[in-house]
N, CA, C and O atoms as a CHARMM CRD file, in Angstrom:
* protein
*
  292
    1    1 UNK  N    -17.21300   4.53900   0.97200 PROA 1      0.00000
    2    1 UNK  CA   -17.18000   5.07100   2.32400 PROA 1      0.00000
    3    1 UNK  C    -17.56400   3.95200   3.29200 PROA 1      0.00000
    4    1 UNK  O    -18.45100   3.10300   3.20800 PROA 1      0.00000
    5    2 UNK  N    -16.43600   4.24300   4.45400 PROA 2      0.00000
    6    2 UNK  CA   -17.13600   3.31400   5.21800 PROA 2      0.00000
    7    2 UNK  C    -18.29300   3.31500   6.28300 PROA 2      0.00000
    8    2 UNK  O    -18.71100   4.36900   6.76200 PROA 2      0.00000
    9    3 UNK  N    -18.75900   2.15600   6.60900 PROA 3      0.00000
   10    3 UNK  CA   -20.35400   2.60800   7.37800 PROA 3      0.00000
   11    3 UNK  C    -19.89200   3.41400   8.40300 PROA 3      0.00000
   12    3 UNK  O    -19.11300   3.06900   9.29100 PROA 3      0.00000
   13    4 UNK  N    -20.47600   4.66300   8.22500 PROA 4      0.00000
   14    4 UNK  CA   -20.42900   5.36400   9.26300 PROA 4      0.00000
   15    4 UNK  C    -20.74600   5.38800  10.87900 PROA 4      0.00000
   16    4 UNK  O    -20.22200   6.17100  11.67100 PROA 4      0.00000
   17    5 UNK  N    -21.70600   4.37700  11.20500 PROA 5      0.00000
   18    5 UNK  CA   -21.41500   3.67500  12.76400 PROA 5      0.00000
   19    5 UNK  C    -20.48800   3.15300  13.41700 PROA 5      0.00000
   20    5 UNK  O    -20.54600   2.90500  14.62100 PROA 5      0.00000
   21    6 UNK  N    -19.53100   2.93400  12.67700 PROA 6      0.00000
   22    6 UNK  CA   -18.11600   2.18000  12.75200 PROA 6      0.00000
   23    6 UNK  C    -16.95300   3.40900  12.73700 PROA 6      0.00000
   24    6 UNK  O    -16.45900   4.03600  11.80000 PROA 6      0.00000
   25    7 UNK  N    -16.77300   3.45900  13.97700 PROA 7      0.00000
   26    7 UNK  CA   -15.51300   4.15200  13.92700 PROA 7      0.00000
   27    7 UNK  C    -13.72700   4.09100  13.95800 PROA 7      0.00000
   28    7 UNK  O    -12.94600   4.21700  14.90100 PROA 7      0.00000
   29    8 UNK  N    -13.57000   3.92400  12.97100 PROA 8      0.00000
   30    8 UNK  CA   -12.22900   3.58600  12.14900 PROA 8      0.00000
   31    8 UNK  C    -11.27900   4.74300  12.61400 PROA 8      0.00000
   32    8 UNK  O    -11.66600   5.87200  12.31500 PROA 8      0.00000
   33    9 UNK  N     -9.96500   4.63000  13.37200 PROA 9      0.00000
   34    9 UNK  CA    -9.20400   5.42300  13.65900 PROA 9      0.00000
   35    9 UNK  C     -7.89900   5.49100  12.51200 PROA 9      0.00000
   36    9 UNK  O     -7.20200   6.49300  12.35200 PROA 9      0.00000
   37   10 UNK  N     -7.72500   4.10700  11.70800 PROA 10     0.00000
   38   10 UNK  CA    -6.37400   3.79900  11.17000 PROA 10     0.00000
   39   10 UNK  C     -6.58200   2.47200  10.36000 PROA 10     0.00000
   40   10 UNK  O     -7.19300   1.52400  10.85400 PROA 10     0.00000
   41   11 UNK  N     -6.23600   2.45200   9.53500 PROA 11     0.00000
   42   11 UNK  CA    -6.37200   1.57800   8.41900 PROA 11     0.00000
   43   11 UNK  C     -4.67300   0.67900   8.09600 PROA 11     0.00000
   44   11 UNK  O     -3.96100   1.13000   7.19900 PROA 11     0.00000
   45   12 UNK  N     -4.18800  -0.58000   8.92700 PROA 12     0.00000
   46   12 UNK  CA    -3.16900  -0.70800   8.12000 PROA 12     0.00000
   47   12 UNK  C     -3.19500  -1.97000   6.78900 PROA 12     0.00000
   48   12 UNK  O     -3.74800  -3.06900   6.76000 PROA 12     0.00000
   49   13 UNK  N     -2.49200  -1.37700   5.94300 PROA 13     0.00000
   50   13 UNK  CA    -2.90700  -2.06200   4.90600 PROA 13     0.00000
   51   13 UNK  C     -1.65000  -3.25000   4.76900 PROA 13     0.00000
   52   13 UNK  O     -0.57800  -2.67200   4.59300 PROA 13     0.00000
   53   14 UNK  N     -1.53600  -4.39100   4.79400 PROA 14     0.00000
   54   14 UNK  CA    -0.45100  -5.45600   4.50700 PROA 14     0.00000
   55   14 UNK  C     -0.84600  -6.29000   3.07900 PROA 14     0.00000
   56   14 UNK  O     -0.12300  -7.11800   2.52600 PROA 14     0.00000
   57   15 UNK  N     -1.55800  -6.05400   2.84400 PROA 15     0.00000
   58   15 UNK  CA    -2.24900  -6.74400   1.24000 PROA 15     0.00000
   59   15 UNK  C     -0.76800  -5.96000   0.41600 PROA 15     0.00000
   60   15 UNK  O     -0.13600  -4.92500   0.62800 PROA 15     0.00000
   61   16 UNK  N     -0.66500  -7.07300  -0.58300 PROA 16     0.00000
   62   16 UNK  CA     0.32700  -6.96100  -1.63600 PROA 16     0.00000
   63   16 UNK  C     -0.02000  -7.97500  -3.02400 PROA 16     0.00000
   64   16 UNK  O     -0.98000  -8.74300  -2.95700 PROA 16     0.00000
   65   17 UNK  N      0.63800  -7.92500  -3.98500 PROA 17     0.00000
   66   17 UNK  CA     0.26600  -8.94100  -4.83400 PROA 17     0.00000
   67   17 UNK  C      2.06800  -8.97100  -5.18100 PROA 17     0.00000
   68   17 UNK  O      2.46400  -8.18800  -6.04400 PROA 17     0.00000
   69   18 UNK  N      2.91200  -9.72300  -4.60800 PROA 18     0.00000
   70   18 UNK  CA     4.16200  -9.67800  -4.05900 PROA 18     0.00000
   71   18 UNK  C      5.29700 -10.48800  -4.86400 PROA 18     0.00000
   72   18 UNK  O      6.50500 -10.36300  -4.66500 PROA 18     0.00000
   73   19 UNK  N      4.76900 -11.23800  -5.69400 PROA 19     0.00000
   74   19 UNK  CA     5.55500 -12.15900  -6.50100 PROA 19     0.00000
   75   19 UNK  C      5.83300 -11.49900  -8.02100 PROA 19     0.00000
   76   19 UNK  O      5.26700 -11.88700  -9.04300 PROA 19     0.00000
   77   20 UNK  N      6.89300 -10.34400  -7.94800 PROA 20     0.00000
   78   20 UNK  CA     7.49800  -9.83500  -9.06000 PROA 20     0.00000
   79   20 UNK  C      7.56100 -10.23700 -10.13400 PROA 20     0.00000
   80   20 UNK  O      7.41900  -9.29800 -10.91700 PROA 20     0.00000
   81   21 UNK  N      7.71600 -11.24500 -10.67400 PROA 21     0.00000
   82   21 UNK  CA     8.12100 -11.85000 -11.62100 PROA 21     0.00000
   83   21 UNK  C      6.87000 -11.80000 -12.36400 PROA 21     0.00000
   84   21 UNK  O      6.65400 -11.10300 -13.35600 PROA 21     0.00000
   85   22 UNK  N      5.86400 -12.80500 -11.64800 PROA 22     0.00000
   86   22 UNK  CA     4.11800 -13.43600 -12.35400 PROA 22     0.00000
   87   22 UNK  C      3.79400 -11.88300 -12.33900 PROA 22     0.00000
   88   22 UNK  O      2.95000 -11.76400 -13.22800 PROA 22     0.00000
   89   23 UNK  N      4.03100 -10.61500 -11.78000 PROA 23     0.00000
   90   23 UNK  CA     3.10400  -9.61300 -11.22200 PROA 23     0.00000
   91   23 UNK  C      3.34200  -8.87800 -13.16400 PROA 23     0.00000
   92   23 UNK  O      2.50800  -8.59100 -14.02300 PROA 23     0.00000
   93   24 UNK  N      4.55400  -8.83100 -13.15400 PROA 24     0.00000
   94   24 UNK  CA     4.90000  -8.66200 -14.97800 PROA 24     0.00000
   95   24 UNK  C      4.21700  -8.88000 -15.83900 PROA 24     0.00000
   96   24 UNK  O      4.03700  -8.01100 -16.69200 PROA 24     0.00000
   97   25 UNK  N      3.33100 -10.64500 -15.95800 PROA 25     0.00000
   98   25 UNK  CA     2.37700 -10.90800 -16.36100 PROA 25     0.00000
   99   25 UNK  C      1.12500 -11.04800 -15.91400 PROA 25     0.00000
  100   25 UNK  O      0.23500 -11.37100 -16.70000 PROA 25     0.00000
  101   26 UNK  N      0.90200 -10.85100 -14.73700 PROA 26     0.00000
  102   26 UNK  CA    -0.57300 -10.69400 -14.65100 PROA 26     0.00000
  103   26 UNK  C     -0.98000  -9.25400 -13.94500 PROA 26     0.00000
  104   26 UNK  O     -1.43700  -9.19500 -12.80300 PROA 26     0.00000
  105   27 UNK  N     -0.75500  -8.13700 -14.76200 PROA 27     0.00000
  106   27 UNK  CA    -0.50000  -7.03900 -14.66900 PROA 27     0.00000
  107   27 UNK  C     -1.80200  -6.63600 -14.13900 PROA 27     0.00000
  108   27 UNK  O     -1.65200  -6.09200 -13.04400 PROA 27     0.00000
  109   28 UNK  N     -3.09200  -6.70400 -14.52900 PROA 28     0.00000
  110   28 UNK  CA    -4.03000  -6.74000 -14.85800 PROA 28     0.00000
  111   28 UNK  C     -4.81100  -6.98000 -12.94400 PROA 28     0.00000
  112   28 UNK  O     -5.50300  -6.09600 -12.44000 PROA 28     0.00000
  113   29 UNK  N     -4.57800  -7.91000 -12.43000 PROA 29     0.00000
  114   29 UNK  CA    -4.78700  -8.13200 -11.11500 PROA 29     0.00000
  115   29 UNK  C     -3.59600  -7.65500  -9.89900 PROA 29     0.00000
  116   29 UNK  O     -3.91000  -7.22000  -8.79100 PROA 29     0.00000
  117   30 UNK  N     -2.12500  -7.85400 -10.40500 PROA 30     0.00000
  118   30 UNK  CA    -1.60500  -6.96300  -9.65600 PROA 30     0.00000
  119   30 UNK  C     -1.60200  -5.52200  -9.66800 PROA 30     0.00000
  120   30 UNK  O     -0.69800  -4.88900  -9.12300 PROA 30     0.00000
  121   31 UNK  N     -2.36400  -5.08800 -10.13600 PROA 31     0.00000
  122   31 UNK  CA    -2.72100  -3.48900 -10.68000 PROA 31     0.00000
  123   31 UNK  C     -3.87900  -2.86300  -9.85000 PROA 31     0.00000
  124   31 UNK  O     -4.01200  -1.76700  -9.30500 PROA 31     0.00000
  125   32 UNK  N     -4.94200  -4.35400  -9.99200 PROA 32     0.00000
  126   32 UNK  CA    -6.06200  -4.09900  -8.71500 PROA 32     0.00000
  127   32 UNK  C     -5.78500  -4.50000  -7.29100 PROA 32     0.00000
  128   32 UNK  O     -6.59700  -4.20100  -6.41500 PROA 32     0.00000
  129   33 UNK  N     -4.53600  -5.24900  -6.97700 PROA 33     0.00000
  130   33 UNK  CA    -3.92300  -5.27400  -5.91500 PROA 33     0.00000
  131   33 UNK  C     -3.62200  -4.12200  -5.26000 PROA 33     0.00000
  132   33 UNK  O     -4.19600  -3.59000  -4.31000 PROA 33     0.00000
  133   34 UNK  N     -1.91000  -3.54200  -6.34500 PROA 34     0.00000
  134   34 UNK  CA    -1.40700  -2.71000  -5.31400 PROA 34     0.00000
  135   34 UNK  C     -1.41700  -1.69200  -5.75000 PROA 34     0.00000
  136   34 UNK  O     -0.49100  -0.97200  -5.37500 PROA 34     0.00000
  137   35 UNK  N     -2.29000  -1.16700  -6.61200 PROA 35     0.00000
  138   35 UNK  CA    -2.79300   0.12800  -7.02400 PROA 35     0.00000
  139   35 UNK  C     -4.02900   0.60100  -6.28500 PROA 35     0.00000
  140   35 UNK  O     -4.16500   1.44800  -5.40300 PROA 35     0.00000
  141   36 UNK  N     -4.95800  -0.25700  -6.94900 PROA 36     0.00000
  142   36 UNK  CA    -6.38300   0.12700  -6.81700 PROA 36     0.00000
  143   36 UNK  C     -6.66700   0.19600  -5.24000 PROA 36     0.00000
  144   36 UNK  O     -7.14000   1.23700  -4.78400 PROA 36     0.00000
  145   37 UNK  N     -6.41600  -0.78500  -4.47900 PROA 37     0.00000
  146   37 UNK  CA    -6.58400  -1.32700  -3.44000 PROA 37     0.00000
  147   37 UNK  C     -6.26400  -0.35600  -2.80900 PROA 37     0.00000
  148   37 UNK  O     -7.11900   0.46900  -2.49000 PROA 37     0.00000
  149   38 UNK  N     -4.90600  -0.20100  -2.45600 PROA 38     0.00000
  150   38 UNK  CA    -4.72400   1.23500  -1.63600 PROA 38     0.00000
  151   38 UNK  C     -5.02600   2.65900  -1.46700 PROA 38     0.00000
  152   38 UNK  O     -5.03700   3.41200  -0.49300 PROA 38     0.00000
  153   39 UNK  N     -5.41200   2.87600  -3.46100 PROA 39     0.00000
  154   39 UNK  CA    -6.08600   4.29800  -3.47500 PROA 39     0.00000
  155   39 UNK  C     -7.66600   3.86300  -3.12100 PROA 39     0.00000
  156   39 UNK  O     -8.30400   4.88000  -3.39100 PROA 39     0.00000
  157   40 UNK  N     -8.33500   3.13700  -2.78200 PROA 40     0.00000
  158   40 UNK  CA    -9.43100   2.67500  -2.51500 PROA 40     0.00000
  159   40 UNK  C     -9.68100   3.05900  -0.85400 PROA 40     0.00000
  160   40 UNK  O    -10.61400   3.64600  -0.30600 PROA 40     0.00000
  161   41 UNK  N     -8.38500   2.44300  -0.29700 PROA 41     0.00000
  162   41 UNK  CA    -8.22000   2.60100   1.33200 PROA 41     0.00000
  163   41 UNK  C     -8.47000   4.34300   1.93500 PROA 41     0.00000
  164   41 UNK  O     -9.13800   4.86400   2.82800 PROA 41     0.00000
  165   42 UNK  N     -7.11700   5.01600   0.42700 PROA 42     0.00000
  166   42 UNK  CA    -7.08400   6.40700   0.74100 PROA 42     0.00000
  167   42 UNK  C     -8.35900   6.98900   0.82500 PROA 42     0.00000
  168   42 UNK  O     -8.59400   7.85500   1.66700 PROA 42     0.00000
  169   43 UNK  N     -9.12600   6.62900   0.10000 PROA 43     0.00000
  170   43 UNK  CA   -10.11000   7.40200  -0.24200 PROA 43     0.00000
  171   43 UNK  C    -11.32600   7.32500   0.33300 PROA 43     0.00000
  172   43 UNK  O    -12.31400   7.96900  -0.01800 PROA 43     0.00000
  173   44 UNK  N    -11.24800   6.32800   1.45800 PROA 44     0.00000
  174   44 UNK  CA   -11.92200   5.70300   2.73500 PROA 44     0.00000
  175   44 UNK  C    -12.86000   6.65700   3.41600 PROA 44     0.00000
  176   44 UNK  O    -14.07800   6.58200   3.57200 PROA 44     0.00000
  177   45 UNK  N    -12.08500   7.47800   3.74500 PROA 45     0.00000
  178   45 UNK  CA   -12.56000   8.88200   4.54800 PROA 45     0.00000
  179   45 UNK  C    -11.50300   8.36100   6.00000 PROA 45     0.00000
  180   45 UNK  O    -11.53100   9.05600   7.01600 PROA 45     0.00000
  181   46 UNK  N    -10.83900   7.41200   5.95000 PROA 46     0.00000
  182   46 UNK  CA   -10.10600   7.25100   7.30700 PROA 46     0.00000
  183   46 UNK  C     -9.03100   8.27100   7.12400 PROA 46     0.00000
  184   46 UNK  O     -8.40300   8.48000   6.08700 PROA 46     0.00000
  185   47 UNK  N     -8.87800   9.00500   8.51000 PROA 47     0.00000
  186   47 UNK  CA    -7.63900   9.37000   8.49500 PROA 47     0.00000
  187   47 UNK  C     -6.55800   9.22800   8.30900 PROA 47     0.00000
  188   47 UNK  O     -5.92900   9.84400   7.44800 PROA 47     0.00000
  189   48 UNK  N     -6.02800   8.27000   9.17300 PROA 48     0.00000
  190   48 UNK  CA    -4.36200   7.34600   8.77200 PROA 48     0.00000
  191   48 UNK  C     -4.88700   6.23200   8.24800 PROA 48     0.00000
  192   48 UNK  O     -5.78300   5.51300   8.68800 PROA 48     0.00000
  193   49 UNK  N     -4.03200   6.12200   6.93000 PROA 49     0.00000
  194   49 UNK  CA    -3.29100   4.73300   6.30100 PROA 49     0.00000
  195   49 UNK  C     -2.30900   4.61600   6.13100 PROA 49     0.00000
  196   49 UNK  O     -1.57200   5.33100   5.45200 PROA 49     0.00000
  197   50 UNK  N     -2.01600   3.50000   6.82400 PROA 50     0.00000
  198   50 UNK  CA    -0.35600   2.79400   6.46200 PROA 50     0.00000
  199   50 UNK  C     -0.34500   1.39600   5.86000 PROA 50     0.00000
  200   50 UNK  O     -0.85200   0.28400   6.01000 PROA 50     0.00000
  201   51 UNK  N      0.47800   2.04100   5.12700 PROA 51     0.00000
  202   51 UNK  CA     0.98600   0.68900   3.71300 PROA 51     0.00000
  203   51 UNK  C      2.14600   0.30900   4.11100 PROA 51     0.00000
  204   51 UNK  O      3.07500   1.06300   4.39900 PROA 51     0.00000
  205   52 UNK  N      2.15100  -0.42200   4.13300 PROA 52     0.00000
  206   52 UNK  CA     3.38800  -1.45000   4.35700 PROA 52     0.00000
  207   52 UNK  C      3.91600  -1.98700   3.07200 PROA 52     0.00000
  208   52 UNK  O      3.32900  -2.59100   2.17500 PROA 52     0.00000
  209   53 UNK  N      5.19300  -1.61700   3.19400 PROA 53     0.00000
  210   53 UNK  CA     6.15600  -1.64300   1.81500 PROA 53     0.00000
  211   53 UNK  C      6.97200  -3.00600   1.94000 PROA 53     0.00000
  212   53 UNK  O      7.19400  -3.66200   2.95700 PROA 53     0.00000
  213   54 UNK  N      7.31200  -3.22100   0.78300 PROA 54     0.00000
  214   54 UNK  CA     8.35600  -4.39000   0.93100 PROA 54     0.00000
  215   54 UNK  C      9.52400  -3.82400  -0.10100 PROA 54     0.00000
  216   54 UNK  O      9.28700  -2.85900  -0.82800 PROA 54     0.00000
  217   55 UNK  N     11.06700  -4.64400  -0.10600 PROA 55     0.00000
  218   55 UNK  CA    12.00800  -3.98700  -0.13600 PROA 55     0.00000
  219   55 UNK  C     11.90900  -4.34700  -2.01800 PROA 55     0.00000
  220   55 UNK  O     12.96200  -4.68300  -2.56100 PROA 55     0.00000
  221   56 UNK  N     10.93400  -4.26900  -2.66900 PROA 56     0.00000
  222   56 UNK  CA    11.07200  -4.23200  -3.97400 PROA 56     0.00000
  223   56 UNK  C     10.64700  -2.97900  -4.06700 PROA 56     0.00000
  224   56 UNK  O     10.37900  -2.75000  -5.24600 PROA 56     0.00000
  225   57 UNK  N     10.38800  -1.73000  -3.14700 PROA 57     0.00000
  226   57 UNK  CA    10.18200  -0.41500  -3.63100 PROA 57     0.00000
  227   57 UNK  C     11.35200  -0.19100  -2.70400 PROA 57     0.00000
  228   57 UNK  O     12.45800  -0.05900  -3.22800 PROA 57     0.00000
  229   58 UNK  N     11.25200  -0.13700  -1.48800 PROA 58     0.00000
  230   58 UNK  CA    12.66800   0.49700  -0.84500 PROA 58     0.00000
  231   58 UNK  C     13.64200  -0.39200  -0.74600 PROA 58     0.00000
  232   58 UNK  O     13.19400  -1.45900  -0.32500 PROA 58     0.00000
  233   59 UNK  N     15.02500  -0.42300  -0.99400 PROA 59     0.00000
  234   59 UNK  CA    15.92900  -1.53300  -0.58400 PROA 59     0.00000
  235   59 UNK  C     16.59400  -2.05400   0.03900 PROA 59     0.00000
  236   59 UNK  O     17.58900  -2.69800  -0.29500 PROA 59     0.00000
  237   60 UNK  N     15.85100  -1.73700   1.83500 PROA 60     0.00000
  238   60 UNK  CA    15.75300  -1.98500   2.81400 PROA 60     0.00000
  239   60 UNK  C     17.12800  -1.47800   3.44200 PROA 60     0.00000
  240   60 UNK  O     17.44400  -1.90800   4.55100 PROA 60     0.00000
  241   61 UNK  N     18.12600  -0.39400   2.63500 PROA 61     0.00000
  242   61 UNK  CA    19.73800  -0.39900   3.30700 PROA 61     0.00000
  243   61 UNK  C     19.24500   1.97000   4.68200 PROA 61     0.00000
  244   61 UNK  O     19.89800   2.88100   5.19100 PROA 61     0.00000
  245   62 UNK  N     17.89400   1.60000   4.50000 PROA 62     0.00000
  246   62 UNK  CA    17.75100   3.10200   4.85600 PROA 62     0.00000
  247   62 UNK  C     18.58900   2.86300   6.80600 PROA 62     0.00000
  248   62 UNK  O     18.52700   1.77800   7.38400 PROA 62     0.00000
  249   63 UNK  N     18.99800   3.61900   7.18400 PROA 63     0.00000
  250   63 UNK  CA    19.55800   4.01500   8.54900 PROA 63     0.00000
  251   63 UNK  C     18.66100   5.35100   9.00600 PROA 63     0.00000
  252   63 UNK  O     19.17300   6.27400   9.64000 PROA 63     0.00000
  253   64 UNK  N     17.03900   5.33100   8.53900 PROA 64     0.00000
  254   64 UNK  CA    16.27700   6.40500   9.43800 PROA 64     0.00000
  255   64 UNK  C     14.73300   6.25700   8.68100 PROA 64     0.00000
  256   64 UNK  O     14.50000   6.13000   7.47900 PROA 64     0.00000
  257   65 UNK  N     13.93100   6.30900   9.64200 PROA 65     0.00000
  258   65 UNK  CA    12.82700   6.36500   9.15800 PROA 65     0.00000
  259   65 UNK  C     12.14500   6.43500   7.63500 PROA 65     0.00000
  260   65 UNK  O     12.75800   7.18600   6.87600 PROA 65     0.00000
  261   66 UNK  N     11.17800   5.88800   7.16500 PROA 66     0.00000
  262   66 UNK  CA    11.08200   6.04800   5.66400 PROA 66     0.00000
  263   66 UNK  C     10.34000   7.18100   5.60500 PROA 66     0.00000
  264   66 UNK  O     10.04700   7.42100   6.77600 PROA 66     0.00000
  265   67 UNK  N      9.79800   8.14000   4.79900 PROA 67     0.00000
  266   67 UNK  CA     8.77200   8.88700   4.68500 PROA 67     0.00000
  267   67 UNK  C      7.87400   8.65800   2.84900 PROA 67     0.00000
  268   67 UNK  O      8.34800   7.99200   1.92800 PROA 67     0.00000
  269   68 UNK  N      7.15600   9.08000   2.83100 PROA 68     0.00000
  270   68 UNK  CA     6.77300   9.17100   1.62500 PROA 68     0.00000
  271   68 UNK  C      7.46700   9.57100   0.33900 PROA 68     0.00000
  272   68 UNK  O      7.68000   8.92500  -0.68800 PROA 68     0.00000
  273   69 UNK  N      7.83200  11.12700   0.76800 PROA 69     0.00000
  274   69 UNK  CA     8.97000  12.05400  -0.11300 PROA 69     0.00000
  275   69 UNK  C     10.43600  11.50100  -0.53400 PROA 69     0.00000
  276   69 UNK  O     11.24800  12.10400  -1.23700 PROA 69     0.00000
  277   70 UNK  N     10.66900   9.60300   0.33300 PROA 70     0.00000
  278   70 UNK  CA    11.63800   9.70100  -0.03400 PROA 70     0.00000
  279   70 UNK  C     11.85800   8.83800  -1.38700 PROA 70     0.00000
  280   70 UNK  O     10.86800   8.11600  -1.50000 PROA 70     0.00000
  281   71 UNK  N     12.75200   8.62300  -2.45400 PROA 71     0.00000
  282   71 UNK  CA    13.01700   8.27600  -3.61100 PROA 71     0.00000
  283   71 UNK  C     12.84500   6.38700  -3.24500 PROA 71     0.00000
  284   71 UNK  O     13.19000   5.86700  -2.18400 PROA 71     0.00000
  285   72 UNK  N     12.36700   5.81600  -4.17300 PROA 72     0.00000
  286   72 UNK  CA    12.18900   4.37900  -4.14500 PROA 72     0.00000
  287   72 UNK  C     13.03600   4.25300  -4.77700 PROA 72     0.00000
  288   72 UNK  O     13.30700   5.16100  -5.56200 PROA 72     0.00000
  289   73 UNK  N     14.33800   2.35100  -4.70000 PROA 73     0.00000
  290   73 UNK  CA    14.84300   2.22300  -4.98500 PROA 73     0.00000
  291   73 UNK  C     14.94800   0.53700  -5.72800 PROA 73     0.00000
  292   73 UNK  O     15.96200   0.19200  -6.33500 PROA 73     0.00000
């Protein structure tokens, strides 16, 4: 939790561990990257978090807003 004197409206998160290939083998730290890290953020007590995706989950061809619900590609 964060210190509660500090008032946090929004959390954006740009941290990644981004290099696909090494991320294969060093599973282990990209796992505490872009796993841990973000359910860490969620679990903040902040209201909004936004994660910022890169086009190795979406494949950047969308023509409308992304949402959560939608299928990664």
């Amino acid at each position: 939790m964060f210190n509660s004197s500090i008032d946090i409206n929004c959390i954006i998160n740009c941290a990644a561990y981004n290099a696909v290939d090494k991320a294969e083998d060093d599973v282990e730290i990209a796992t505490k990257i872009n796993v841990d890290g973000p359910k860490n953020l969620a679990l903040s007590g902040v209201n909004t978090v936004i994660h910022v995706s890169t086009d190795y989950v979406f494949d950047g061809t969308a023509h409308k807003p992304l949402t959560p619900l939608d299928k990664t590609n």
